[in-house]
N, C-alpha and C positions, 0 to 999 in steps of 0.2 A: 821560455820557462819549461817546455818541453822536456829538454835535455835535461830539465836537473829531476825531474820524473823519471827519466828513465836511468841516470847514472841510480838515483837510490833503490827502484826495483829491480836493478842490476847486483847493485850490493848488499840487498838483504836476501835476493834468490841463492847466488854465491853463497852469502854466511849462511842460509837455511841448509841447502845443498851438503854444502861440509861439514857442518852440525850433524847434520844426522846421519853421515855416512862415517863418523869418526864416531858417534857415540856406545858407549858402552854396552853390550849386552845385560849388565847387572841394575845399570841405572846410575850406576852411581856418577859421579862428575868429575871429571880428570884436566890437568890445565891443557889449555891449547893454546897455543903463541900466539899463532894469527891473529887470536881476536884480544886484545889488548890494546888496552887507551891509560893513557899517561904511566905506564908500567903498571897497573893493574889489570888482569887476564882474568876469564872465565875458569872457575877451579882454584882459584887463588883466593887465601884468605885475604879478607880487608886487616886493619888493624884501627881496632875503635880507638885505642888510646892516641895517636897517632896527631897530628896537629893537621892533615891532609884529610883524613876521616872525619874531623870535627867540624871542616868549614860544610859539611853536606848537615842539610836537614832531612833526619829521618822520622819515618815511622814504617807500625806494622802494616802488612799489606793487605787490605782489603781481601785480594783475587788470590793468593796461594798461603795456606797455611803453612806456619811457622819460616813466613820469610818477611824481611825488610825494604821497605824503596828507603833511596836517599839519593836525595838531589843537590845541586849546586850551579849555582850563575853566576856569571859578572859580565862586565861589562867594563871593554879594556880596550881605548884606541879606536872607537867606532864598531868595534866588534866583538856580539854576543855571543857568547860561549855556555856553553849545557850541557853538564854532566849527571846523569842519571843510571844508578847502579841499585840492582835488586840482589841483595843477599840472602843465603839463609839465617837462622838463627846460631848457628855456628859460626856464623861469618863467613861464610864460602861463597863465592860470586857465582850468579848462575845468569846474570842479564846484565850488561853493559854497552851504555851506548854517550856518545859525545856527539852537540850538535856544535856551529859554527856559523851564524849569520851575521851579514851578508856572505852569501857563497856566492863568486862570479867566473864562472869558467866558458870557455867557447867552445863550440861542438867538438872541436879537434879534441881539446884537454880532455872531454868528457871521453869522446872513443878512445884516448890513450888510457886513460883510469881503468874503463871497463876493460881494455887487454891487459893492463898491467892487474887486475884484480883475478880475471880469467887467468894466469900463468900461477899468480901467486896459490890460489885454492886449487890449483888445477882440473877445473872446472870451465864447461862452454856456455857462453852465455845463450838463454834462448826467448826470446820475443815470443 
């Protein structure tokens, strides 16, 4: 179980990493490709009316003024699936993340992920 510790603080060093070396001086929020789950992106509007936007349960967020959590699960084929997207009130994505359990990979898959996540952000991974 090791390795699945380490592929995720792999891949949230990466996303933190290039977050903040892409972000804007202004502040404001611009899309980024990379980080997009199911064709929704960071910087991208959601679309509430939308029949994909509706299957999430939202509300307002406790921890950041004037923004939204909306969540969504199933359960399809023995495998748990989590989508969890924090918008503003504008609808603009500013947190997006997908889980997927059971996740089974072997150490090999795991060190190819991290190089293939290192090449992608072009960024080095560091322990």
């Amino acid at each position: 179980m090791e390795w699945v510790w380490k592929l995720c603080f792999y891949a949230v060093a990466l996303l933190s990493v290039s977050t903040i070396a892409s972000a804007q001086p202004s502040g404001s929020i611009r899309y980024m490709e990379p980080y997009s789950v199911e064709g929704l992106a960071i910087g991208t509007p959601v679309a509430p009316e939308s029949w994909q936007y509706k299957r999430f349960n939202c509300k307002p967020s406790e921890q950041y003024a004037n923004s939204i959590w909306c969540s969504f699960s199933e359960l399809k084929g023995g495998v748990s699936r989590a989508i969890t997207i924090l918008h503003l009130s504008d609808n603009i994505v500013t947190y997006i993340n997908k889980e997927l359990a059971p996740a089974s990979f072997t150490n090999a898959e795991v060190n190819r992920e991290i190089e293939r996540l290192s090449r992608q952000f072009n960024s080095v991974p560091h322990i």
